[in-house]
N, C-alpha and C positions, 0 to 999 in steps of 0.2 A: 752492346758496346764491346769493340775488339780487345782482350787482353793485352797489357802492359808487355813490353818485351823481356824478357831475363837481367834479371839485375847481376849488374857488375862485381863480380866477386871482390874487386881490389877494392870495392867504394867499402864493402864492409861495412853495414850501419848497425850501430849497436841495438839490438831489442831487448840488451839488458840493463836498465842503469848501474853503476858500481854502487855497490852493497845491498841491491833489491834482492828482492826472496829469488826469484830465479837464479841468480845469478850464485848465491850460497848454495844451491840444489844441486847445480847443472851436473859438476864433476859427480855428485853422485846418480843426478839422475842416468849417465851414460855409460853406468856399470849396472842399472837396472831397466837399462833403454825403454822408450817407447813405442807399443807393437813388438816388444822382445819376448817374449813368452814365453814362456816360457818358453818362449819360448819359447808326454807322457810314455808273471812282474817276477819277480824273484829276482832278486839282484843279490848279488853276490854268488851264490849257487854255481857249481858248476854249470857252463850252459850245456843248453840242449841241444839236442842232434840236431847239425845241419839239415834242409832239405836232401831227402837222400839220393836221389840220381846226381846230385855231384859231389858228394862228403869222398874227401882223400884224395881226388884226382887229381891236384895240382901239381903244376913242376916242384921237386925234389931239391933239396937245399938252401941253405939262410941266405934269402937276399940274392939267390941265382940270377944272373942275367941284370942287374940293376946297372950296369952301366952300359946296356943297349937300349934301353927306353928311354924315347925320346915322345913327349907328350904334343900330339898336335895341336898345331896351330898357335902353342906358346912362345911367348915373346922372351920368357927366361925360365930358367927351370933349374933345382937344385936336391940332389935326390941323395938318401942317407939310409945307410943299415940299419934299423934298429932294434936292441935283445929286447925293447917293450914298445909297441905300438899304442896301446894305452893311456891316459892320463897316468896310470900306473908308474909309468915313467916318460912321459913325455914331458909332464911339469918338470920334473928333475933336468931332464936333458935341452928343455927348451923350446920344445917342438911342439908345445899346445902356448895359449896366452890364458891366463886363468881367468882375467877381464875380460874377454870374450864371453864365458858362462856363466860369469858372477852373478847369483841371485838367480838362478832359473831351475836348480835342483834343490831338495832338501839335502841338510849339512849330513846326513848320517847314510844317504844314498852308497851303495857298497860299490869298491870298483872292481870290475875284474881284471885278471890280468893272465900273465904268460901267452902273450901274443906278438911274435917276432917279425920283423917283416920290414916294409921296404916304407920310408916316406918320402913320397915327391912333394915340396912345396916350389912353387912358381908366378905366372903370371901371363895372362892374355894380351895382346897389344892395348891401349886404352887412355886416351887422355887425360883423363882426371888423377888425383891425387891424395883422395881422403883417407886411404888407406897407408900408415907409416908403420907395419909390421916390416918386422927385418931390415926396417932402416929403407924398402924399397920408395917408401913415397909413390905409390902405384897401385892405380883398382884393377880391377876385376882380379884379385890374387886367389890362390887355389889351393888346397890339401890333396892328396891323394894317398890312401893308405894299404896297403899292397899283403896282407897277411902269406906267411910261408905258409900255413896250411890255410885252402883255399875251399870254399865249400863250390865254386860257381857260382855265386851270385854278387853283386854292386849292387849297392846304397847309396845315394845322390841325394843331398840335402844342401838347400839354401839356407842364410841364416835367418834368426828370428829380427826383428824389430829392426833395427839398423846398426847391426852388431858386424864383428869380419867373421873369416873362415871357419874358426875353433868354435865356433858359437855354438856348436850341437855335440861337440867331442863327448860332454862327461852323460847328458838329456838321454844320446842313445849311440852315438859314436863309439866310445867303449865298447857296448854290448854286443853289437852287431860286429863288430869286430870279433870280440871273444865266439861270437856263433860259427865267425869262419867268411862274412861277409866281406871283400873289398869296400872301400867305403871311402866318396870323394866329397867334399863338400867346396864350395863357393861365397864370397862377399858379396856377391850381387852385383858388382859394378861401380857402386858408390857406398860411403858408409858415413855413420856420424849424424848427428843434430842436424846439420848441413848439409846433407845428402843432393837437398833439392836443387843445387845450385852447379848440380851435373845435367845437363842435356843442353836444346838449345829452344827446347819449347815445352809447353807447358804438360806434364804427364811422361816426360820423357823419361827423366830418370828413373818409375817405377818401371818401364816398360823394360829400360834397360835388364832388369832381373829376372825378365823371365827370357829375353835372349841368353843371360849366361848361364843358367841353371841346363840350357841345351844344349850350349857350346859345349859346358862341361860334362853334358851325359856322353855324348858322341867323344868328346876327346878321350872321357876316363873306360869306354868301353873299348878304346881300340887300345889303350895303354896293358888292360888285363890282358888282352890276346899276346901281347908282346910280352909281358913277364910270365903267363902260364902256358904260351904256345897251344891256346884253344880260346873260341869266342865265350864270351858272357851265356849262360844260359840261364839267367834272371836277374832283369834290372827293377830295382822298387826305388820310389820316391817317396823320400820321408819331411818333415818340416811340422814346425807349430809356427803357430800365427802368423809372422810374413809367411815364415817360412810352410806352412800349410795352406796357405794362399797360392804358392808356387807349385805347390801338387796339384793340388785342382787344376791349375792353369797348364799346369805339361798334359794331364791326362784329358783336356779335353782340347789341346791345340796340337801334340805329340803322343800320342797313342801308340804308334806306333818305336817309341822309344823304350816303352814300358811294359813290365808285367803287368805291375799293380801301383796303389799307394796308399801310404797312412799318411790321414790328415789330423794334426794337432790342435783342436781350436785356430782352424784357417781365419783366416780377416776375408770379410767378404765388400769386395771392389762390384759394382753395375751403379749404371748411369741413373738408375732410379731411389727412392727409399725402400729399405734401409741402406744406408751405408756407414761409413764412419764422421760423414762432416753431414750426416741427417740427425745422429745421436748424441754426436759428444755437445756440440752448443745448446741444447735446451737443456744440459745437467750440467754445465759449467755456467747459467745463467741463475737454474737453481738453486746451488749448491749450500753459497755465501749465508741464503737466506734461512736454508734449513741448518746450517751450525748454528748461527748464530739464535736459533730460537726464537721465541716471543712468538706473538701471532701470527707471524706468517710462514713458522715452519710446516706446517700440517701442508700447504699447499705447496709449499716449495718440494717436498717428501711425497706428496703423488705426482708432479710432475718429472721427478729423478724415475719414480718407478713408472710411467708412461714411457718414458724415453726408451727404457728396456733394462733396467738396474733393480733385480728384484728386492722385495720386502723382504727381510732376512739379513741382505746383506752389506746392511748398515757398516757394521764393524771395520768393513773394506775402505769404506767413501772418503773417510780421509786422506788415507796414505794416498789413493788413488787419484784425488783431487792434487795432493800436492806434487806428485811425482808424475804421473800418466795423465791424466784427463787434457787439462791444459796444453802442455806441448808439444801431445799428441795432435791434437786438435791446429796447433799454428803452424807446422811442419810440413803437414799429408796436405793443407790447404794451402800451404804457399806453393807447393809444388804443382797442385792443381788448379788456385784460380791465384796466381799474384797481384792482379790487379785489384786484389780487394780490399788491401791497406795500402795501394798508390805507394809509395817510392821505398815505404820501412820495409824492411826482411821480416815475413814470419812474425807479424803482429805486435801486441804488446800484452807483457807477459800478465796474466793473473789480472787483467783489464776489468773494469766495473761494468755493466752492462750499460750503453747509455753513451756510453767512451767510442767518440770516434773510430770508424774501422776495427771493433772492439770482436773479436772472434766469439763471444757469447753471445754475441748478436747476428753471428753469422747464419743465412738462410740460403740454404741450396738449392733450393727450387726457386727462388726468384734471381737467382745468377741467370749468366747470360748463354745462352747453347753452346757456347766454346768450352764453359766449363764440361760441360754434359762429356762435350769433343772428345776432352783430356780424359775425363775418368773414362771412355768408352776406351781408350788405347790399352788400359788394362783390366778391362771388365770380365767377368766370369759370364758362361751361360748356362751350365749340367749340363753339358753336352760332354761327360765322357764318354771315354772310350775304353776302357779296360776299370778291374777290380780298383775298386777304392773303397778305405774302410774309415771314416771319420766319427771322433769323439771332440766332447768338449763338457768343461765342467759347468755346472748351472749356477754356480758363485763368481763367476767370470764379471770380473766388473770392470775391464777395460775392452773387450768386446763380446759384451751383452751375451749370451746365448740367443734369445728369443730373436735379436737383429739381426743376428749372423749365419750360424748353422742350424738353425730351424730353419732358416730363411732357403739357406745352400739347400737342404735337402728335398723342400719343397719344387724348388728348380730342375733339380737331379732327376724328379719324378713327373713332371710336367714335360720336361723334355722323351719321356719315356724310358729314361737310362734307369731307371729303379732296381732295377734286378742284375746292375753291376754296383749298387752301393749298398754300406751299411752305414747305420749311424748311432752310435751312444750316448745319451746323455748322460752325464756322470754325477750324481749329487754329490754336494761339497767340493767338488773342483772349482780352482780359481785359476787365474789367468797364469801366475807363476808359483810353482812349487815353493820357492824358500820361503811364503808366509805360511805354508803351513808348520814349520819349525815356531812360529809366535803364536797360533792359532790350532795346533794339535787335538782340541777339543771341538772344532768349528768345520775344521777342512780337513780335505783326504789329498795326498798329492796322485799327481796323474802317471808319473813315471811307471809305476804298476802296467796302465788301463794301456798305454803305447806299448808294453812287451805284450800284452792279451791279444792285443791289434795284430800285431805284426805275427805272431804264431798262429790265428786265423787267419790270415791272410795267406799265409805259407798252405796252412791244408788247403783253403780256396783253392790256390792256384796246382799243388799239387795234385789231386787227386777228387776237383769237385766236391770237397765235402760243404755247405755252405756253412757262414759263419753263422752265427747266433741272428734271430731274426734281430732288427733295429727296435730300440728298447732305453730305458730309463733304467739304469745302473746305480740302483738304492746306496746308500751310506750308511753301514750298519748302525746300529744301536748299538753304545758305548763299545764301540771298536778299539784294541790297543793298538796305539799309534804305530807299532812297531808292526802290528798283523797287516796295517795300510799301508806301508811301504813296499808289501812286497806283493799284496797280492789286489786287485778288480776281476775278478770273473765278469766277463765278458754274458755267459749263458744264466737265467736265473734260476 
């Protein structure tokens, strides 16, 4: 049966009644979005030495030449000196949105700062309109951050979950900047709850992000050469979850854009199981049963750990049930198969299993091949093409480990790319760092295991040294919270 056409944005049908449990969540589920990740040591620390073939090289002077760059192919563009690049002072000044990162670092994360430099923010031509930063009412909007002392190399990050631009600023924005990196990020094209109701068929809108995540490598790579008067000599792609899904997807569709990359607890997109609409309905079918107790939790509790949600990490299932599971789950599927709940948007929230068009009863392999269609428009295969170094935490309970990047790696090594990837598994990692501030006894944040990443990656790429083989990255026994903030060795 051929998919429903795109629903009318002006019909607007509510999928929330006034005063249902969604509808009390929403505002805040959208400061802890869905697929947002977090969204992964030494923070605060003076950083470490740039890659050295290009440490000091850059043009000479604060903010030199800032009003000759002109960013291609943008439709507006608005560029500013600034004495801190940083969240250090960009909250202050304006120039970060802190609802962009809300909930995706722990509270005590250190920032760095004294890094001066140029901000471009802007905007690619684009129809849609989910994005209201700056008052533009306009997607595909951009950051670009331009440090006076310039090591050589860009950082190109998409956001996480359905967040805008800032979304990675404090995650690893900051740092890579303090290291001396240039550093551009992207909204993907559309943003918000609603995302899905950009394109004009079904798959579109996700496909659209990894068009602009390219638009913006090539745009921000020729923007460097115009403020340092010399090319890029290292571009990396960084992201968690969407946004490590968009790594993947440049380094095996654009290869040649890239050094390398670090992927974050990537979301894994193919047309077969696992994916994200093969996991989330058989734990959002079991869930009810396992709170609620009596005789039928035992079974409703190995079908949540079937799905890919291990024993252990119970303590998670709530929050996640109430905040992620659910309308993760109604979102990525309305985007993908609309015609599954006929004329409503995006299902009905928190629905009994049994309930009409009810998304806990949603079954992906007996959909119709159009859906297959759609998630093939942004499907992964391992087929890169250059370094890429991916972790992900094994307490991850909005995408699984064992469905996701077990899965990716496997792929990575079937395709025969094995010996351009590494992979971590990280005990006690979960999907976004700020639980571990409620959970310090339970979870490790991953902020650490992304600077390990990205500093192996630099030897990689400089000088052949290979990273640590791929390996399961223990959680100490009785570790101080504060020794887990800053450090994951990578080597055991």
């Amino acid at each position: 049966m051929p998919l429903v056409p795109r629903k009318d944005p002006r019909k607007d049908p509510r999928n929330t009644p006034p005063g249902g449990p969604v509808g009390a969540l929403r505002a805040r589920w959208l400061r802890a979005t869905c697929l947002a990740a977090a969204a992964l040591m030494v923070t605060g620390a003076a950083p470490a030495a740039p890659f050295s073939a290009a440490a000091g090289t850059g043009r000479p002077g604060h903010c030199a030449g800032m009003n000759a760059i002109a960013v291609p192919g943008a439709e507006h563009q608005e560029a500013v000196c600034l004495d801190e690049l940083t969240t250090a002072g960009t909250v202050a000044s304006g120039h970060t949105d802190e609802a962009d990162w809300a909930g995706l670092t722990p509270k005590d994360l250190a920032t760095p700062s004294g890094v001066p430099g140029i901000q471009i923010d802007g905007y690619f031509p684009d129809s849609s309109t989910t994005n209201t930063s700056h008052g533009w009412n306009h997607d595909s909007q951009f950051v670009i951050r331009l440090p006076d002392r310039w090591n050589g190399g860009l950082v190109i990050a998409g956001s996480p979950g359905v967040r805008k631009q800032y979304a990675n600023d404090r995650a690893f924005g900051d740092w890579v900047l303090a290291r001396g990196y240039a550093f551009a990020a992207t909204d993907k094209g559309n943003t918000g709850a609603a995302f899905h109701r950009d394109g004009s068929a079904p798959g579109d809108a996700l496909a659209e992000w990894n068009r602009r995540v390219t638009q913006l490598t090539r745009a921000a790579r020729e923007v460097a050469d115009q403020r340092y008067g010399r090319p890029v000599t290292r571009t990396l792609a960084m992201g968690m979850s969407n946004g490590g899904y968009l790594v993947r997807w440049q380094l095996e569709n654009h290869p040649e854009l890239y050094d390398g990359g670090v992927d974050w607890e990537g979301t894994l997109w193919r047309t077969k199981d696992p994916n994200p609409l093969t996991f989330l309905p058989p734990t959002l079918r079991a869930y009810p049963a396992y709170a609620a107790g009596g005789a039928g939790a035992g079974a409703a509790h190995r079908q949540i750990v079937k799905a890919g949600f291990p024993a252990g990490s119970e303590f998670l299932w709530p929050y996640h049930y109430q905040y992620y599971w659910d309308l993760t789950q109604r979102i990525y599927r309305e985007e993908l198969d609309p015609g599954y709940d006929g004329a409503a948007e995006a299902g009905t929230p928190f629905c009994a299993p049994g309930t009409p068009a009810c998304d806990a009863d949603y079954d992906y392999g007996s959909r119709p091949a159009a859906v297959r269609d759609a998630v093939g428009k942004i499907a992964l295969t391992g087929r890169i093409g250059k370094p890429l170094i991916s972790f992900h935490g094994t307490l991850d309970v909005l995408l699984p480990i064992s469905e996701t990047s077990d899965t990716y790696a496997r792929m990575v090594r079937q395709e025969g790319r094995g010996a351009l990837h590494r992979y971590y598994r990280v005990e006690g990692g979960t999907h976004v760092d700020s639980l571990f501030d409620t959970f310090p006894d339970r979870l490790r944040p991953l902020v650490p295991c992304h600077r390990s990443a990205v500093t192996a990656l630099e030897r990689w790429l400089d000088d052949d040294r290979r990273p640590p083989p791929s390996r399961t990255v223990p959680l100490p026994d009785g570790a101080d919270p504060a020794t887990l903030l800053t450090r994951c060795p990578l080597r055991g």
